[in-house]
N, C-alpha and C positions, 0 to 999 in steps of 0.2 A: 617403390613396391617391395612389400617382404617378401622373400624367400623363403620356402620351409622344404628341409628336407629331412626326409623317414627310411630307414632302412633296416628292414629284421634281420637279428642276430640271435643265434641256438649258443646259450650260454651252456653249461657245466653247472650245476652247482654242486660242492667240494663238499661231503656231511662228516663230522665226526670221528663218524667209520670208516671216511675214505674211501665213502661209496659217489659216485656222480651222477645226478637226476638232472634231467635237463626242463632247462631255465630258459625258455624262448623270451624275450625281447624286443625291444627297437629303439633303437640309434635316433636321436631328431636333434637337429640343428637348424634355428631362423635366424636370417639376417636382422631379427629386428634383437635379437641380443646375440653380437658376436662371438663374445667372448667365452661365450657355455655352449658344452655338447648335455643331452639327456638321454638321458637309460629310463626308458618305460616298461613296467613289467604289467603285465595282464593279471586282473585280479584272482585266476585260479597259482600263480607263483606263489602269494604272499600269505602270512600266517594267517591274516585276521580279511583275507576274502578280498579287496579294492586293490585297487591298481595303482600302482607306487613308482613316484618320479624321483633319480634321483638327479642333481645337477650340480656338475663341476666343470671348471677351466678344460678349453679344447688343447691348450698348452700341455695342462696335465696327460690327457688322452696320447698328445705326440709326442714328451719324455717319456710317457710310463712304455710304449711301443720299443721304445730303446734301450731303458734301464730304470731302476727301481728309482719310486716316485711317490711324495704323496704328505698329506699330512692331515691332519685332521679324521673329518670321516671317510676319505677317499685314499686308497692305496693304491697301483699300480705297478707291476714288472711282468718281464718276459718269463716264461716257461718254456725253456726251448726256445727252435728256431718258429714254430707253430700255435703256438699258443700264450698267450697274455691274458693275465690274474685279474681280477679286480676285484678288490677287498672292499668290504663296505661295512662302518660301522654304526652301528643307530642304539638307542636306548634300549631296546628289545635284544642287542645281538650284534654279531658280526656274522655276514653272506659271505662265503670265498668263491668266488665265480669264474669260470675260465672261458676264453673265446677265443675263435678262432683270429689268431695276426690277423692275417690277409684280410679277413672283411673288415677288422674295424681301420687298417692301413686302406681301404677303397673308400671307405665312409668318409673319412679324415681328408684325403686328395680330393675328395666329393666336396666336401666345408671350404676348403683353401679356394676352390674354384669358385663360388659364391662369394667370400669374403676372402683375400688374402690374405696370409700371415703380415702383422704391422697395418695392416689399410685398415682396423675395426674402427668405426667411428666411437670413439672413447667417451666425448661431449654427452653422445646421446642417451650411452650405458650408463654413466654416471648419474645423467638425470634422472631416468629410470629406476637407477638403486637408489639414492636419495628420495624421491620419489615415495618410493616403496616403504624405506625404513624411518622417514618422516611422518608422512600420509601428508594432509593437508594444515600442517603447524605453520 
């Protein structure tokens, strides 16, 4: 049986000007793919109107909580004792987003408790991604 778990989080978003407009959110992790947490934003955040997923390693979520992290389109570090960055970069742009530690640290305890760190069934993610970036060849 999957497990799916949802937990809204009041981002920051970081503009330009250094001004911060809030960026609500939600946290989702399913045990049917372990290895990824997703950032869902509601279609009034994004430029262009729909509702935008983005999806990286839960690994990365519990480095970036600790120290700078990241590669690709997905960046992470701490700001202070309170707050953790998440950079995001897409063809249109880079989001600089902040959130509060503590919720995405309760969300993340929340994941480990559904799947532990090291127990993800690997076999099955892998079929899955193959799967995906195959199709039916």
């Amino acid at each position: 049986m999957d497990i799916t778990l949802e937990q809204p989080v009041r981002g920051r978003l970081v503009t330009a000007r250094e001004q911060e407009l809030p960026a609500p959110a939600t946290l989702r992790y399913t045990s049917a793919d372990p290895l990824a947490v997703h950032l869902d934003f509601p279609p009034d955040v994004s430029l262009d109107g729909t509702a935008v997923t983005w999806t990286f390693a839960r690994a990365l979520l519990d480095e970036g909580l600790r120290g700078p992290v990241g590669g690709g389109d997905v960046h992470l570090w701490p700001c202070g004792r309170a707050r953790t960055v998440i950079e995001l970069h897409s063809p249109y742009g880079m989001a600089l987003l902040q959130f509060d530690t503590a919720a995405l640290q309760r969300f993340l305890v929340r994941t480990y408790a559904v799947v532990a760190a090291g127990q993800e069934d690997l076999a099955e993610a892998l079929d899955r991604g193959l799967s995906a970036l195959l199709g039916n060849v």
